[in-house]
Structure formats: C-alpha cells, structure tokens
N, C-alpha and C positions, 0 to 999 in steps of 0.2 A: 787391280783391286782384288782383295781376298775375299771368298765369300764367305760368310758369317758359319759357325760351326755348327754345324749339324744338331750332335750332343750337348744337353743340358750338367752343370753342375747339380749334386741333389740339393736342396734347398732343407734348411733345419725345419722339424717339426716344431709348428707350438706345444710348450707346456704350459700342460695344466695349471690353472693358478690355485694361489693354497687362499682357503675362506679367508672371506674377509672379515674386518673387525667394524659390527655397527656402532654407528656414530655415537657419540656419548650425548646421552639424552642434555639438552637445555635447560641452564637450572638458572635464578635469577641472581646479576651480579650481585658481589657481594663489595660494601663498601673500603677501598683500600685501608689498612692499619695504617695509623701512625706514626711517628719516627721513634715514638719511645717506646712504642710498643716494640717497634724494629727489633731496637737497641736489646731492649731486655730479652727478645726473643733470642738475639743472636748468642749473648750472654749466655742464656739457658742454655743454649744449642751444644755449647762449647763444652761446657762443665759439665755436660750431661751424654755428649755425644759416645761415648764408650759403654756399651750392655753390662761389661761385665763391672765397670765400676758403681752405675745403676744396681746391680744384682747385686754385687757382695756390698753398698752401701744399704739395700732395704733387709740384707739378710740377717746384716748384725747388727740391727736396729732393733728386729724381732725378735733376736737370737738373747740380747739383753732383757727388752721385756720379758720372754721367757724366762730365765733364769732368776730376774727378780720378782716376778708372782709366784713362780715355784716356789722359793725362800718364804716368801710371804703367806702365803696358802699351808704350807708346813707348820711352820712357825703359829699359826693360828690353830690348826687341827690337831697338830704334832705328826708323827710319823707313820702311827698304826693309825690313825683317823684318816690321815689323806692316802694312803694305801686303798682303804676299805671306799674311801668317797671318791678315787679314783678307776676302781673296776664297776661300781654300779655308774658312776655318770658317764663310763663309755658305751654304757648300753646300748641307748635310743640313738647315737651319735653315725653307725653304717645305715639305719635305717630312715633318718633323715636326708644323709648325701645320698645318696639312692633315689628318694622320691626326689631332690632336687634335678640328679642327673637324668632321673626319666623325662624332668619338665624339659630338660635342656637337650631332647636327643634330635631338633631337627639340626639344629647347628650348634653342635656343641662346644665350647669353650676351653681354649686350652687351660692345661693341669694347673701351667703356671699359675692361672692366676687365680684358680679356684682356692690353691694352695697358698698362696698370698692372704682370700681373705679368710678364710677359716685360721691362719697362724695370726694375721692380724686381729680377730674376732677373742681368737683364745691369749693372745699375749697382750697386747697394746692396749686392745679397748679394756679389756679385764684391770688392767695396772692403771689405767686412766680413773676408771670407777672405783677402784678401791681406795684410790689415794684422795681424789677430789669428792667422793661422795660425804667424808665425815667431816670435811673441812665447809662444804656446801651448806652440810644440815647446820653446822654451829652457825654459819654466819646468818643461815636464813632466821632461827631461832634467836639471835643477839638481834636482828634489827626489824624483825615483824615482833610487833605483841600478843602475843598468844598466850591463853590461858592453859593449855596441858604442855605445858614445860615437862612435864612430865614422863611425857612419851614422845621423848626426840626423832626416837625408830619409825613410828608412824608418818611426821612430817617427812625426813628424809625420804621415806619409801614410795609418798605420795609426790612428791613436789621437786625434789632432788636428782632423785635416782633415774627418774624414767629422761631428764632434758640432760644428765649426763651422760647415761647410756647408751641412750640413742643416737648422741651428739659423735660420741667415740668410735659408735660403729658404722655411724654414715661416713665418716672421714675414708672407710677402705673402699666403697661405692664411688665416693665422690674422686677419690684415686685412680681407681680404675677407670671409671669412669673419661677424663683427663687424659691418659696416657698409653690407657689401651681402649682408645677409641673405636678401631677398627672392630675390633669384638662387642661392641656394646649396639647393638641393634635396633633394641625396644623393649614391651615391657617384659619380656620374657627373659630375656639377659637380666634386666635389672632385678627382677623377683630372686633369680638366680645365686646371682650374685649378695644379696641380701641375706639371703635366707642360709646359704653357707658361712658366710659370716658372723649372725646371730646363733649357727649352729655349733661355733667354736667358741664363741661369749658364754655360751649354754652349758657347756662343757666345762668349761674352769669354774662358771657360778655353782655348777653344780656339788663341783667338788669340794667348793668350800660349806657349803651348808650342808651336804651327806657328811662330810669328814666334823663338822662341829656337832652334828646330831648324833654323830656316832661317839666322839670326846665327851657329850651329856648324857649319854646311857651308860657309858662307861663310867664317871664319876657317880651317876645315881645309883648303880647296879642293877638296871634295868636289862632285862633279857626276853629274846621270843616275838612275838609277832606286834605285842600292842607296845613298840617303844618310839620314840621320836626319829628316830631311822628309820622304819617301817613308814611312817606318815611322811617321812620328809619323800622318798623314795613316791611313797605312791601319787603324792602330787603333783611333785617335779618330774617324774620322770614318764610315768605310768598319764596320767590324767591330762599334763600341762605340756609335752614336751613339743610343742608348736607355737607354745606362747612367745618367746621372743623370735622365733623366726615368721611370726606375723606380724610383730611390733615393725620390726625391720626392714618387713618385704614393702613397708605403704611409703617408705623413702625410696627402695629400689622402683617401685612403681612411678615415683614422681620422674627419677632422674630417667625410667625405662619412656618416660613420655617425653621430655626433654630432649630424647635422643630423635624423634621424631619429628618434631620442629623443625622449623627450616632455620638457616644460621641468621636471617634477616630480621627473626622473631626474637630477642636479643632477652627484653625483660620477660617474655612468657617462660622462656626456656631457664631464666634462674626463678622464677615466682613459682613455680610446678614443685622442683624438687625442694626450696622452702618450707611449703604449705606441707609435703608429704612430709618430711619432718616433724611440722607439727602434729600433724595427725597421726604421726607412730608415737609421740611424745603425750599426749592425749589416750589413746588406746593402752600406754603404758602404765601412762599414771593410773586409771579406772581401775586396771588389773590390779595393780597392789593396792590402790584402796578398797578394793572390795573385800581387802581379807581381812578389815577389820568392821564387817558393816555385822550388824547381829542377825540372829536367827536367818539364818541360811540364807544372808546375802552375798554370800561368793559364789554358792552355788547358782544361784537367780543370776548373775551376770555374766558365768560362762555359760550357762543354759541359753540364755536368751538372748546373751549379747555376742560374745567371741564365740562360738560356735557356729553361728549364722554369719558373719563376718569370715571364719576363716573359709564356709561353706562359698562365700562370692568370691573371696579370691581364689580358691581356687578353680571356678568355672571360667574366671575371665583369664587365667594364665592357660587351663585347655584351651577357652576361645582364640588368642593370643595365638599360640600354638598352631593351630589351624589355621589361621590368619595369614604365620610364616611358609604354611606350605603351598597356599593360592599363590604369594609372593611369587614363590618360587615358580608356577604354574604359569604365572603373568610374564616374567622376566624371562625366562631363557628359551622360547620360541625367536628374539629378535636372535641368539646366537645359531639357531637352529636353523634358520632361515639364512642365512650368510655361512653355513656351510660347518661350523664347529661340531654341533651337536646332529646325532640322527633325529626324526621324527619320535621316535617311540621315548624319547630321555625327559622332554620335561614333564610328561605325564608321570614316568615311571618316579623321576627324583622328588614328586611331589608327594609321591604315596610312601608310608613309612611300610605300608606291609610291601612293595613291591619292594623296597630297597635292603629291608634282610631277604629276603627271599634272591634277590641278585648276589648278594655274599652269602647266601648257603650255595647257590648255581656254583659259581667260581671257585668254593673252597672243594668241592663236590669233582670238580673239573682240575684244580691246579692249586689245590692244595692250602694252606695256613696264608703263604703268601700272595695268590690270586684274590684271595678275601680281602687281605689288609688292602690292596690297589684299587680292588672296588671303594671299600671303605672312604679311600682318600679322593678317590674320583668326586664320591658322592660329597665330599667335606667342602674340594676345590670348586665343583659346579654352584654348590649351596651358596658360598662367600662369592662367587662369580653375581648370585640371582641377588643377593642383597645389596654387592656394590653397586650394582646399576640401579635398586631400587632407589635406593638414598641418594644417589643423582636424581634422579628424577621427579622427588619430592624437597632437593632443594638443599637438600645435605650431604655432596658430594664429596667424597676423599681427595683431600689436598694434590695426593697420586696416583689419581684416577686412570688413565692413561696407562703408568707404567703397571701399576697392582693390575690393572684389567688384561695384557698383557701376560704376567709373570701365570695367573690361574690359567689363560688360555692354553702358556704351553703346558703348563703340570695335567691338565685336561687332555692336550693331543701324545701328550708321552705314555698316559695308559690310558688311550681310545680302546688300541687294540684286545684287551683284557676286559676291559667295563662295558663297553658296549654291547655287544654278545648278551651278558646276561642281564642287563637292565632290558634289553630287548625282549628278552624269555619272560623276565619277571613281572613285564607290565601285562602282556596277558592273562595275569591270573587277578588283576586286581578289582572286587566285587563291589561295583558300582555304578552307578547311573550317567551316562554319555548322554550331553546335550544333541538338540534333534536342530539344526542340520548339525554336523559335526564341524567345528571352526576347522576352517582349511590349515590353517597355520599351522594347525599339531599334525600334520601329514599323513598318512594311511589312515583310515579308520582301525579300530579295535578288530583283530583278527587276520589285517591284509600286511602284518607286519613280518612276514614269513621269509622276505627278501632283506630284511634289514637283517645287520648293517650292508648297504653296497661293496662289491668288490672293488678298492681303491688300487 
C-alpha cells in the first residue's frame, strides 16, 4: 500500500464577488391586458419597431408644418413684416429655454425631445390654431345667438382660441408623454416639457402679430416709439412673455402628476391630465378676455391674477425640484449598500452644488473629458434613483431588470474617474447633517479621506 503524498496541490483562491444587484422593490400586480389589446399592441410594435423610421416619420410631419406656417405667416405679414416680427419674437425665446433648462438640471431631459416639442409648439400647433381658429369662431357665431356679431375677434379670442390652442399644444405632452415614458418622471418633466412647447407656440404667434403691427405702421406711416409695433412688442414680448408657457405648464402639471400614480389607479391618472387641460383652457381664456374689459382691466388681472399664479407655480416646480433630489437621497443607499456606489455618492449626487463642483474637480484633473464622464456618471446614477423610485410607488418600467442593469454598468465603467471627485465634492457641501448620522450613508462628513477603497 502507497502512502498518501506528503505535498499538497495549491488550492485556487476565492474571488472576490462583484456587488450585487438589490432586489427590485415590490410593486402591486398589475391586471393582465387583453387579447385585443395584445393584438393591437403587437401591430404597433411592428410598424413602429425601427427609430429611424419613427424619426424621419415625425421629422417630415413637422418639416411640412413648418414650411406651411412659414408661407402662411408671410403671406399675411409679407416679407419685410415677417423679417422685422421675426428678430424681435426671437428675443425672449433663449431666455425662456434657459429658465426651463435651469428647472430641468437634476435630471435633464434629452435634446431630442425638447426639440420635438418646441418644433411641434412652433410648427403643428401654430398651423392647427391658425387654420381651426376662424373656422371655430364662424361656427361658434352661426349657432349661439349672440348679440355683438359684431366683434367676431373678441368671441373667438375668448372661447375659441384658448380650447384650441391649448388643445394643439398638449398633444406634444401628451406624446411625449406615451412614448418617451422613461423620461417623463413627474411634475418637473411635465412643467418642462410644457413650457418649451408653449415657448415655440410663442414664437410663431409672436411673429405673426409683430410682422402685422409692423405691415399697419407701414401702411399708416406711422414712425418712432408710439406705434403699434412698439405696443405690440412691449406686451408680448417685454410684459407677457410667460403667458402661454403658464397656460400650458397647468396640463404639463396634470400629465407631470399622472406620471406618479401607480398604473392600478387607471381613471385618476386620465382625470388629472383632463382637468389640467381645462384649467390651462380657463386661464387662457381670462387672459384674452381681459383685454377687452375697460378701464384698466388687463392690468387688474395680470396684477392680481396671473402674476400670483405664475408666482405658485413657480415655487412648486423649485419644490418639486427638491423633492427629486431627497429621491435621489432616498434611492441609491440600497445600491450603496450592495456595493455599486461608495458612501460619500448619494449625498454628493443629491446636492447640485457638490455635483458642479465634482466636474470642476475632474476637468481640473483630466481635462474637458473627465468632466463630460462625471457629467454622465451623474446623469446614469440620477435615472438609476428614479427607476427604482417608480417601482417602488407602483409604476415600474416594463424593463426594469434589464435598464437597471444597462445604468449599473455605464456607472461601473467610470467609477474609476467619478468617484474620486464626488468624494472631494461632498465635503464641501454647506449644510445640516441629521444627529445620529443614518448609518446607511457610511462615514460621517469628514472620515471620507479613505474613500474610494483601493479595489
């Protein structure tokens, strides 16, 4: 008999395992679709399943409206009137998208579709109101009896204009809305989204009533400051230039709370964006009627009325605002905690001043493109804090799994770059840390001087 060998073979180390992925929060089932639903869905799927035939179908959809409001808006100005109505109504138009895009900087919103609806705002819904508005007021006027037949302008402006206007431009909300779901979060996307839209509406109207104010000082020979171009100008442009992207923001508010709902809540989540509907349709109508009330009653109703109105919305889209970045605060400790994220990240991703200040770090360190990587880290983790939110109230992505997944790697592919200086940047951020400190966000403020660990 042999006796057993002395020497051992070496035996393989364990490796380390890569973090894990926490479980996807429990949301309540959702009742199976139907078979016609199926059908139609699969139908859609088919016809629809190619981007680029999607794109170059909504491109020259818009590409037509465009070209025929141009002709039309011309055609009504002439050439030197829509020239002249077209460099004043660009005016107010960068400093609108700007206040939009500041609303929109915790999770901003790709180009695409901002650019969607501002060309749907300025093309589609524009050619929509032009065409249906005169056709509206005749019929409203043939079959209500009304005594000032007279002044057909005033019905239509009151009663017409604002349920087709409104109507035209929630259709790009309501799109987006539909099919780029994954971006539509809450009420801050929907204000967003809105408010760009009505900012391109805003723009083409504009041009048509500067380029006709400017066509009636020309045929008057009217010249110099006191002419109906100077008035048209300081109204719309100077006094009003928020007025339709507040009409419009109270639909994006509906469909931005609709997006909150859980999918079980079936009739609240279409009665919400309804109602805001009405109440941009409402809000709209008051606006042009008040320009016919006497003795300084337009002034009385933006003083007292849309002033204070656009003063609440905008505190509750800051609120809002805020809101998205506790989200963020709340949700990515579970990825923290399973090993994805270091300690010092959900604090830091949740602060806007720590997250420029981590892309001045990085560009400081590694240049234009260590910025842009930060940038995108921060973009990836944000939609990471949001998908699990919306599972977890109930409205989870159909691909939740695989999307939760796809963010994790784009997250571990520039750890090594983001990390580092989100680490640096949340120490500087001036604010009040609850007493005891939640264990879950990991070091306290200050013992972060080892993050990230050597992997």
């Amino acid at each position: 008999m042999h006796a057993p060998p002395t020497d051992r073979q070496p035996q393989p180390q364990p490796q380390p395992l890569p973090p894990q992925i926490p479980p996807m929060p429990v949301s309540p089932p959702t009742p199976p679709a139907g078979l016609h639903y199926k059908a139609r869905r699969a139908l859609w799927d088919t016809l629809w399943d190619n981007k680029a035939v999607r794109a170059g179908a909504v491109f020259l959809l818009l590409a037509l409206c465009g070209l025929i409001i141009l002709a039309l808006v011309r055609e009504q100005t002439g050439t030197e009137g829509f020239l002249v109505g077209l460099g004043l109504a660009v005016l107010p138009v960068p400093l609108l998208i700007a206040a939009f895009r500041w609303m929109d900087r915790v999770d901003p919103k790709p180009w695409r579709n901002l650019v969607f609806a501002f060309a749907w705002g300025a093309c589609a819904a524009t050619l929509v109101a032009l065409l249906a508005n005169g056709y509206a007021t005749r019929w409203l006027l043939s079959a209500v009896d009304v005594t000032q037949r007279d002044d057909p302008s005033t019905w239509g402006a009151t009663f017409v204009a604002p349920v087709v206007e409104e109507s035209a431009k929630g259709v790009a909300i309501l799109l987006l809305y539909l099919f780029r779901r994954r971006d539509f979060n809450g009420i801050v996307d929907g204000v967003v989204v809105a408010g760009i839209t009505a900012t391109g509406f805003a723009f083409t109207e504009n041009i048509l009533y500067l380029g006709n104010a400017f066509a009636d000082d020309q045929s008057f020979g009217y010249s110099g400051l006191p002419t109906t171009t100077a008035a048209t100008f300081f109204i719309r442009v100077l006094m009003s230039p928020f007025a339709h992207p507040l009409f419009t923001s109270m639909t994006g508010l509906g469909f931005g709370l609709a997006a909150t709902l859980a999918a079980r809540r079936r009739v609240l989540r279409t009665l919400v964006p309804f109602l805001a509907l009405l109440t941009a349709m409402l809000l709209h109508a008051l606006w042009n009627g008040s320009a016919t009330l006497p003795n300084g009653g337009f002034l009385a109703v933006y003083a007292l009325f849309m002033v204070p109105v656009f003063g609440l919305l905008t505190w509750l889209v800051i609120w809002s605002r805020q809101n998205e970045l506790r989200t963020i605060l709340a949700e990515l400790p579970a990825y923290q905690a399973a090993g994805w994220l270091t300690p010092p990240e959900p604090l830091a991703l949740s602060s806007m001043r720590a997250r420029g200040i981590a892309r001045d770090l990085a560009r400081r360190t590694g240049g234009a493109p260590a910025a842009r990587t930060v940038a995108e880290y921060i973009s990836f983790a944000t939609s990471l804090a949001f998908l699990r939110h919306r599972a977890q109230r109930g409205t989870p992505d159909p691909h939740f799994t695989a999307r939760e997944q796809e963010l994790l790697h784009h997250l571990w592919q520039r750890r090594t770059t983001a990390q580092p200086a989100l680490a640096q940047a949340v120490t500087t951020i001036p604010r009040p840390y609850p007493t005891p400190y939640p264990p879950q966000w990991g070091p306290a403020p200050g013992q972060w001087q080892g993050w990230p660990p050597q992997r």
